[in-house]
VOVEX-650328 format. One record per residue: chain; z, x, y of N, C-alpha, C in turn. Coordinates in nm, 2 decimals. Example, Ala and Ser with C-alpha at 12.3 -4.5 7.8 and 13.67 -1.06 7.14 Angstrom:
BEGIN
PT chain     nZ     nX     nY    caZ    caX    caY     cZ     cX     cY
PT     A   0.78   1.32  -0.57   0.78   1.23  -0.45   0.78   1.32  -0.33
PT     A   0.71   1.28  -0.22   0.71   1.37  -0.11   0.79   1.29   0.00
This chain:
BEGIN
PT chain     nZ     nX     nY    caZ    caX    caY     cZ     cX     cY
PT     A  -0.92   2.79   2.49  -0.85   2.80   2.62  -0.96   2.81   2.73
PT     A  -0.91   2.74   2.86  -1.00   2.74   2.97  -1.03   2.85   3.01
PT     A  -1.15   2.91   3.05  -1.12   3.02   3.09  -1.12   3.01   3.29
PT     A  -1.10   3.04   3.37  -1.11   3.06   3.56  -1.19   3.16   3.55
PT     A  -1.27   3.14   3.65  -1.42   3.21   3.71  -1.37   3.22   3.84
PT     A  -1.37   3.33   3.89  -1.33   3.39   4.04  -1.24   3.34   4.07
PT     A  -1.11   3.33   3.98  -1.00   3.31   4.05  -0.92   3.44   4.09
PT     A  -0.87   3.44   4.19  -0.80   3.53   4.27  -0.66   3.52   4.30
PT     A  -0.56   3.52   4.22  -0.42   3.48   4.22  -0.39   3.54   4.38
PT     A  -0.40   3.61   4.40  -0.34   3.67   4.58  -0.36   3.62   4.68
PT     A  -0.50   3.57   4.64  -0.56   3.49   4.77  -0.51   3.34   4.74
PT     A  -0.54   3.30   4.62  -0.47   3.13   4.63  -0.30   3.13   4.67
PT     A  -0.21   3.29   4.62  -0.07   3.24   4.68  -0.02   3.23   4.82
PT     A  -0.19   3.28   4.87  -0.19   3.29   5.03  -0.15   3.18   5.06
PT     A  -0.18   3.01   4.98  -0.22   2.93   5.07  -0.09   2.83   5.02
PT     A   0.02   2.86   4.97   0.09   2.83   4.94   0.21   2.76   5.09
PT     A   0.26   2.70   5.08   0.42   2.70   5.17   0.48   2.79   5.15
PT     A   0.51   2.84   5.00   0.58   2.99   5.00   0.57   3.09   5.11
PT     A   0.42   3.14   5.08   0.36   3.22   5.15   0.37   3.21   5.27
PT     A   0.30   3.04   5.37   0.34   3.03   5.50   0.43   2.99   5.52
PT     A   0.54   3.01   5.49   0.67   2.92   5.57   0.75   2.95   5.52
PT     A   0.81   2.99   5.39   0.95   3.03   5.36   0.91   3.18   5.34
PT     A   0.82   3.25   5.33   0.85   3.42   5.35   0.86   3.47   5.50
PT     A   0.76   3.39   5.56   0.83   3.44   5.73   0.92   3.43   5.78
PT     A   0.96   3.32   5.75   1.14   3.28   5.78   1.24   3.37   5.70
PT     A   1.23   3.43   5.61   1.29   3.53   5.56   1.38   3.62   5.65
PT     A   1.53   3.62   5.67   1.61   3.70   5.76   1.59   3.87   5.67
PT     A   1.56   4.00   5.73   1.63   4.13   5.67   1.74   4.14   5.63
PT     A   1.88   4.05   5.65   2.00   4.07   5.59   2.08   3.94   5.64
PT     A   2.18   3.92   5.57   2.28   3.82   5.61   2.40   3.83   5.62
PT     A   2.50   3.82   5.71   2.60   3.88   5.70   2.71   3.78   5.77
PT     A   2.87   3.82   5.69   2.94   3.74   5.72   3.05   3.81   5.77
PT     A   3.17   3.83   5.76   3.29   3.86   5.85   3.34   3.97   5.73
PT     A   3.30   3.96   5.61   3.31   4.07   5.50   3.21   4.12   5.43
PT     A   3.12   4.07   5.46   2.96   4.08   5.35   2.85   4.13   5.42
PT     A   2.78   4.17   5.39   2.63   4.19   5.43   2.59   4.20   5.32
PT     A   2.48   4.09   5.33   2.35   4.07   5.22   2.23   4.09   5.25
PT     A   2.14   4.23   5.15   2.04   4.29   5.18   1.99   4.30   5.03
PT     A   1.82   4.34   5.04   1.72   4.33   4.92   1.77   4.47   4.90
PT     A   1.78   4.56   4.99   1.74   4.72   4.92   1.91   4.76   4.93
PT     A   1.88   4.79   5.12   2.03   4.89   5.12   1.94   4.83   5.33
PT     A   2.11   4.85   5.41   2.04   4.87   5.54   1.98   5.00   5.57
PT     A   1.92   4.98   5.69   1.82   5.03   5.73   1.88   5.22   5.79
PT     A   1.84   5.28   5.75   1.95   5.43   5.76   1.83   5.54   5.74
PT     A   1.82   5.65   5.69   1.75   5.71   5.64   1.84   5.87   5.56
PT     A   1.74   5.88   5.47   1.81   5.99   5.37   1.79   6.18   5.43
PT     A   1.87   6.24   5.40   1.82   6.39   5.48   1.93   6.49   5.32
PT     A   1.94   6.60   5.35   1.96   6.71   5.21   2.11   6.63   5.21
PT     A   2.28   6.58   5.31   2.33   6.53   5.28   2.34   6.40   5.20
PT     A   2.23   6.35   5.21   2.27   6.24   5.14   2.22   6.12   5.24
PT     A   2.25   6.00   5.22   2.17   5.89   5.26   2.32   5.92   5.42
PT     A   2.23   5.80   5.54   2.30   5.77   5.65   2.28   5.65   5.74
PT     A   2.35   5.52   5.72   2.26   5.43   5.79   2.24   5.45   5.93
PT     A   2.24   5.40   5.99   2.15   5.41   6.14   2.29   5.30   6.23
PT     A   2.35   5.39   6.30   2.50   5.31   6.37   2.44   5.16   6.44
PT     A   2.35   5.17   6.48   2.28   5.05   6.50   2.14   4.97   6.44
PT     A   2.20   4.98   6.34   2.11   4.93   6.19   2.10   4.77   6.23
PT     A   2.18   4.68   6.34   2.18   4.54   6.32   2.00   4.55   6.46
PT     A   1.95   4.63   6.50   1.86   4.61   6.66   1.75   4.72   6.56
PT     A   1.76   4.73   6.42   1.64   4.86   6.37   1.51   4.74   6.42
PT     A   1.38   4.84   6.40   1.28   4.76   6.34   1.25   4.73   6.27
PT     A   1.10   4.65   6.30   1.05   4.55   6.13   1.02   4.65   6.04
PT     A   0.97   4.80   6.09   0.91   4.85   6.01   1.07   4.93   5.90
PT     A   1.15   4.97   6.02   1.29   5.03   5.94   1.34   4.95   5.84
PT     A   1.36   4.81   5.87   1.38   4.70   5.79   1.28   4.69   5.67
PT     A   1.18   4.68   5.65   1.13   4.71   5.57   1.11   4.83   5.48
PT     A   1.13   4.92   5.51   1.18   5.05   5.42   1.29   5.07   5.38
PT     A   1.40   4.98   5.42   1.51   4.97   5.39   1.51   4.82   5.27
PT     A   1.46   4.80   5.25   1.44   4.70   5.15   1.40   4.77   5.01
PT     A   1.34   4.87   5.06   1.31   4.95   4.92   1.43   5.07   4.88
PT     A   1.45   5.09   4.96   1.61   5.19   4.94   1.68   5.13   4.76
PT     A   1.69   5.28   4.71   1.79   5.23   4.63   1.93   5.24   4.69
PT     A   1.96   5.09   4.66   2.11   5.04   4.72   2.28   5.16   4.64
PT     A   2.21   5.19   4.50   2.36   5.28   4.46   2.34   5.42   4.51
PT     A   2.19   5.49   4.52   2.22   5.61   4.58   2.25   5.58   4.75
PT     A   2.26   5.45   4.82   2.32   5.47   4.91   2.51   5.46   4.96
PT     A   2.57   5.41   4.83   2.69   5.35   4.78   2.80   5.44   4.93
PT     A   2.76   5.60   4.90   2.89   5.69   4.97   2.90   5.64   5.11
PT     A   2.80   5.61   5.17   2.73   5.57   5.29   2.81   5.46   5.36
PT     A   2.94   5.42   5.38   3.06   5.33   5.42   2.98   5.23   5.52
PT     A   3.04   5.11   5.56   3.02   5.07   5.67   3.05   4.92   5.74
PT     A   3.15   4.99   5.83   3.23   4.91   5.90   3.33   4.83   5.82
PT     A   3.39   4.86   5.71   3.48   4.79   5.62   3.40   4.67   5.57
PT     A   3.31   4.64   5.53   3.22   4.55   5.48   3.17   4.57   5.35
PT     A   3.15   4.46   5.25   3.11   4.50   5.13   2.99   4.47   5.15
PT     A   2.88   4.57   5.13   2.75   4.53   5.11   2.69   4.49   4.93
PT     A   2.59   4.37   4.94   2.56   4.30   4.86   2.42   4.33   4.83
PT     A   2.38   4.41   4.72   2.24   4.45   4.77   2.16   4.38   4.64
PT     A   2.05   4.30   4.63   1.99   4.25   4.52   1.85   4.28   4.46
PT     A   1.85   4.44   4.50   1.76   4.50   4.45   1.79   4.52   4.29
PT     A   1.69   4.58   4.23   1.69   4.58   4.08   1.77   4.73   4.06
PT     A   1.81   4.80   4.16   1.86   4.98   4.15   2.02   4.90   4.10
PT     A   2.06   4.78   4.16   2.25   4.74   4.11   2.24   4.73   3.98
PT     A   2.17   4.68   3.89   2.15   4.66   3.75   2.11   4.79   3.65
PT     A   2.04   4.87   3.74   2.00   5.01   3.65   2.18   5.10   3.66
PT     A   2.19   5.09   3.77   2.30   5.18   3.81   2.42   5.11   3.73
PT     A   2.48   4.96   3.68   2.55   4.91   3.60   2.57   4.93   3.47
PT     A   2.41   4.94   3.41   2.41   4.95   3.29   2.44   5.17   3.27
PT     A   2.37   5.24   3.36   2.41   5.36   3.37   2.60   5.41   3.38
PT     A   2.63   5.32   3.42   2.81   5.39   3.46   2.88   5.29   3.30
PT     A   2.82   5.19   3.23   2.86   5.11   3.14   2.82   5.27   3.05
PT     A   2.69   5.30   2.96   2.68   5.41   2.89   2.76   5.50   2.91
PT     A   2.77   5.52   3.06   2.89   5.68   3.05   2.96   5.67   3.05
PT     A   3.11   5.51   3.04   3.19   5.46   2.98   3.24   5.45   2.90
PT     A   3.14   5.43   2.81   3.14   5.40   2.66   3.14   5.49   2.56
């Protein structure tokens, strides 16, 4: 097998189209007349009650939006909003599926 001499995987995905062009264009969420589609959970923050989004979570910042990507989306579940089903495609919907499947069963 070949072996690569100073290659740098982070620096060559820099130079990609991915990298310039389809990650900047990246919207924080998508939303339709019943849906909102997000990576984490919107943008809110957590205190001793429990998680709370932010009443105007659609005007947050890049930086709120971005911390809100990391949110796990089921420990924000209680957290309602606006009659909308939120769609969240972080990896916490699949832990928390297979969790409520075991205590099911």
């Amino acid at each position: 097998m070949a072996k690569i001499k100073n290659f740098d995987f982070a620096e060559e995905a820099k130079r990609t189209p991915y990298y310039q062009k389809i990650m900047p264009a990246m919207k924080d969420y998508y939303e339709t007349a019943n849906y909102v589609f997000v990576h984490g959970w919107v943008p809110g923050f957590f205190n001793k009650l429990g998680y709370n989004y932010f009443s105007d979570w659609r005007e947050s910042s890049a930086q709120e939006c971005n911390a809100a990507r990391w949110f796990n989306g089921m420990a924000c579940i209680p957290a309602t909003l606006e009659d909308k089903t939120i769609v969240c495609g972080h990896w916490h919907a699949s832990c928390w599926n297979a969790e409520k499947w075991i205590a099911e069963s």
